[in-house]
MARVEXLUM-771662 format. One record per residue (C-alpha): residue number from 1; chain; x, y, z. Coordinates in Angstrom, 1 decimal, padded with zeros to 4 digits. Example, Ala and Ser with C-alpha at 12.3 -4.5 7.8 and 13.67 -1.06 7.14 Angstrom:
# residues 2
<node><nr>1</nr><kette>A</kette><px>012.3</px><py>-004.5</py><pz>007.8</pz></node>
<node><nr>2</nr><kette>A</kette><px>013.7</px><py>-001.1</py><pz>007.1</pz></node>
END
This chain:
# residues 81
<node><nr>1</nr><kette>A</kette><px>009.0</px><py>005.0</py><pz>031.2</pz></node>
<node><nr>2</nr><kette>A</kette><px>012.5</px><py>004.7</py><pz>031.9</pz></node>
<node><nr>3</nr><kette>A</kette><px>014.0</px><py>005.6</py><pz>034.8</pz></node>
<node><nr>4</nr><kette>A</kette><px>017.8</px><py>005.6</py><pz>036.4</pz></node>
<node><nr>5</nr><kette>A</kette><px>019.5</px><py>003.6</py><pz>039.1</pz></node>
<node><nr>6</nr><kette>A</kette><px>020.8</px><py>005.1</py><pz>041.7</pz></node>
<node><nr>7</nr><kette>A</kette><px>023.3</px><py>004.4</py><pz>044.7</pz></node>
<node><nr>8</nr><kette>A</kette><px>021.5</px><py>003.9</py><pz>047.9</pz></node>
<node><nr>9</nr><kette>A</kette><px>024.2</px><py>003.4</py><pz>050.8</pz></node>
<node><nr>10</nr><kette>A</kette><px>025.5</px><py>-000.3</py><pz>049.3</pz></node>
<node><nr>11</nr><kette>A</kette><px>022.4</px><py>-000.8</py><pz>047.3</pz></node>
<node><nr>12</nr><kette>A</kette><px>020.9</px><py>000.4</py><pz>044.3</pz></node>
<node><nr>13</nr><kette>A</kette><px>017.6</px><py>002.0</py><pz>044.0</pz></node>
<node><nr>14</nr><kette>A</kette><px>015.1</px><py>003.9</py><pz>041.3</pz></node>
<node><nr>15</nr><kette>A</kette><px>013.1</px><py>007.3</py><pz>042.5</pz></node>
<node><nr>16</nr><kette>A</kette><px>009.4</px><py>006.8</py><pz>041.2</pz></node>
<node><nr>17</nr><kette>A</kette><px>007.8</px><py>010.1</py><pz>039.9</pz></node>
<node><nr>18</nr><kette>A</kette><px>005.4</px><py>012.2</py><pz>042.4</pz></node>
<node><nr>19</nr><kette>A</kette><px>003.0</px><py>011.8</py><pz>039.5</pz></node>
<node><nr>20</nr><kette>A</kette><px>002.9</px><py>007.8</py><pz>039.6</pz></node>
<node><nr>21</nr><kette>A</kette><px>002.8</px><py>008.2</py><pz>043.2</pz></node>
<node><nr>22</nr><kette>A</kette><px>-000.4</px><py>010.1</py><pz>043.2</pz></node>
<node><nr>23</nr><kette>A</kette><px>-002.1</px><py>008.2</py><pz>040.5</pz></node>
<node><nr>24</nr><kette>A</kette><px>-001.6</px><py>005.0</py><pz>041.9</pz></node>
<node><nr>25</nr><kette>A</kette><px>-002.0</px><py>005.9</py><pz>045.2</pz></node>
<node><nr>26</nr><kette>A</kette><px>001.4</px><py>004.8</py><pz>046.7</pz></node>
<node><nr>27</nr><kette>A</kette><px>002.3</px><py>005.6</py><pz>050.4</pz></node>
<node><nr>28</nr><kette>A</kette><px>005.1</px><py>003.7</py><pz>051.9</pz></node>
<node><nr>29</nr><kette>A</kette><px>005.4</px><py>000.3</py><pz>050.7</pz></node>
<node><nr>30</nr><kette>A</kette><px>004.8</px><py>-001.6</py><pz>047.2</pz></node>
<node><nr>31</nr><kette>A</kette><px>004.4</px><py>-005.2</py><pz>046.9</pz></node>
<node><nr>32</nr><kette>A</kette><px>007.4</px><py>-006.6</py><pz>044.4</pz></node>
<node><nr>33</nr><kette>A</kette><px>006.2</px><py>-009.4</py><pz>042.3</pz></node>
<node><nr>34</nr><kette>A</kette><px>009.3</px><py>-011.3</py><pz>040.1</pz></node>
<node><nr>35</nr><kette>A</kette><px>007.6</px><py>-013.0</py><pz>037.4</pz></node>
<node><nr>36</nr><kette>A</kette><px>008.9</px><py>-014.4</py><pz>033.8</pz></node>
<node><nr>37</nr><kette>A</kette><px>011.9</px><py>-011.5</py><pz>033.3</pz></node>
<node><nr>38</nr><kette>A</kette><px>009.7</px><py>-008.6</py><pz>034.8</pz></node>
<node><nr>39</nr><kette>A</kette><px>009.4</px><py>-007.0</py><pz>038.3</pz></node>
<node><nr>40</nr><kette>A</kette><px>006.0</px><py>-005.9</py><pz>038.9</pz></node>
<node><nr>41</nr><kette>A</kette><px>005.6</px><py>-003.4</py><pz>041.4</pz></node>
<node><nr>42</nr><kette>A</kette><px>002.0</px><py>-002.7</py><pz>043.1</pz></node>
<node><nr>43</nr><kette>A</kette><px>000.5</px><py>-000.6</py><pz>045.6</pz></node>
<node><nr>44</nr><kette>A</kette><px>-000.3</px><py>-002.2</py><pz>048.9</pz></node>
<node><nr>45</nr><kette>A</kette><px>-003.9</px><py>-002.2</py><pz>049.5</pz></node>
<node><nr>46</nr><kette>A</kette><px>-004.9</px><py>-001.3</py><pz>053.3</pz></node>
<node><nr>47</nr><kette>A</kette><px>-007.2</px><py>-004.1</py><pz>053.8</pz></node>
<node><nr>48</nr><kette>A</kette><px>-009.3</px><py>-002.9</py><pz>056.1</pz></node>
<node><nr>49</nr><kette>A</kette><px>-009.3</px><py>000.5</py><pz>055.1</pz></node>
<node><nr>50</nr><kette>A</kette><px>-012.7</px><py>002.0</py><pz>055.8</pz></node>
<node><nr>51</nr><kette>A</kette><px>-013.7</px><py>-000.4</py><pz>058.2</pz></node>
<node><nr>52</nr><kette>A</kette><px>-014.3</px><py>002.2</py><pz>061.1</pz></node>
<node><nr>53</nr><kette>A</kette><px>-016.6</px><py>004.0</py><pz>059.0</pz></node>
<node><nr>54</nr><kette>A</kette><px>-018.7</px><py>001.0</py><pz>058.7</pz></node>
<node><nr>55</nr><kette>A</kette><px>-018.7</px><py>-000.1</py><pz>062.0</pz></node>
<node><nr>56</nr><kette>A</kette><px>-020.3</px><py>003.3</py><pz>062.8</pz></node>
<node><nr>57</nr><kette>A</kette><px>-023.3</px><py>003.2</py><pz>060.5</pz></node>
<node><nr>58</nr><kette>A</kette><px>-024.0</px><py>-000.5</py><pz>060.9</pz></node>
<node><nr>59</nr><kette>A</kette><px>-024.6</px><py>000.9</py><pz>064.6</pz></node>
<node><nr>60</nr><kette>A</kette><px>-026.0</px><py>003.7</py><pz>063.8</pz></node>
<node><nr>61</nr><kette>A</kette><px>-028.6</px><py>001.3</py><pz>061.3</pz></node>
<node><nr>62</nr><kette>A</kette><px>-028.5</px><py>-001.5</py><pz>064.4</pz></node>
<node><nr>63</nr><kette>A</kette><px>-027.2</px><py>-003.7</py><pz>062.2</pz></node>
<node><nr>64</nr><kette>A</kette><px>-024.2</px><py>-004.5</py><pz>064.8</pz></node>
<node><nr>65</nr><kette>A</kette><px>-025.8</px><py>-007.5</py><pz>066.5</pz></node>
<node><nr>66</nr><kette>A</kette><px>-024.0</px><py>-010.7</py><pz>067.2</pz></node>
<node><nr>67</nr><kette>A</kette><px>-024.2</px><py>-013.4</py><pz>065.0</pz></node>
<node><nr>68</nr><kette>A</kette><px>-023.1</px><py>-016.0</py><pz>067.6</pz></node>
<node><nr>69</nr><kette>A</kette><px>-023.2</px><py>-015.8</py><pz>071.4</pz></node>
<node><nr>70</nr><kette>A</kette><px>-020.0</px><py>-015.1</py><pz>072.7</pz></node>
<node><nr>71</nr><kette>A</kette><px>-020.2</px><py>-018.0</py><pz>075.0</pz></node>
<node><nr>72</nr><kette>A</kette><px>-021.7</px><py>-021.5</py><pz>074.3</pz></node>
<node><nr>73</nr><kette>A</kette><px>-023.8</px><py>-022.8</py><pz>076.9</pz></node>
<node><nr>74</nr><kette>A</kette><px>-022.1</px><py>-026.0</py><pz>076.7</pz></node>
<node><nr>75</nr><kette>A</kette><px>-018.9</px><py>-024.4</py><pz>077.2</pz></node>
<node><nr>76</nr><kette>A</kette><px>-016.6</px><py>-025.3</py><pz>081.0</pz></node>
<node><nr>77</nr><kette>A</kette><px>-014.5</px><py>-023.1</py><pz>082.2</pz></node>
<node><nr>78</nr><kette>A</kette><px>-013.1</px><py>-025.3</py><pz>085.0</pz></node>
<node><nr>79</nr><kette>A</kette><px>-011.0</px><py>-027.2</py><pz>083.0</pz></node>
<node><nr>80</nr><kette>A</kette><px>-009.3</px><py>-024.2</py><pz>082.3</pz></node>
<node><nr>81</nr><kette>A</kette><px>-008.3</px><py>-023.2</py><pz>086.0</pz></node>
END
């Protein structure tokens, strides 16, 4: 696909098609990669996207127990005052 440059204040820029936005699900930010005479551009994944969804049914299931205590028994606080 080719597409133009375009002035941007003192920069230059390229406008990527609403359809290529859609399909690769592009919001506000790519990643640019600069590798062997090519700039890759990809789609910034939201790493924890979904995460509040599981949360909720690992409670829901009880399956939101901690691993670890929070606190070691072994643990003194004094040294810390």
């Amino acid at each position: 696909m080719e597409v133009s440059i375009i002035q941007i204040g003192n920069s230059k820029g390229f406008r990527l098609p609403k359809a290529i936005l859609e399909r690769y699900n592009i919001k506000d930010k790519v990643e640019m990669i600069l590798e062997k005479g090519q700039i890759v551009l990809k789609p910034i994944d939201q790493p924890r996207k979904g995460w509040d969804l599981a949360f909720k049914k690992m409670h829901e299931s009880g399956e939101d127990q901690l691993l670890l205590n929070d606190v070691f028994e072994d643990e003194n606080f004094e040294e810390w005052t």
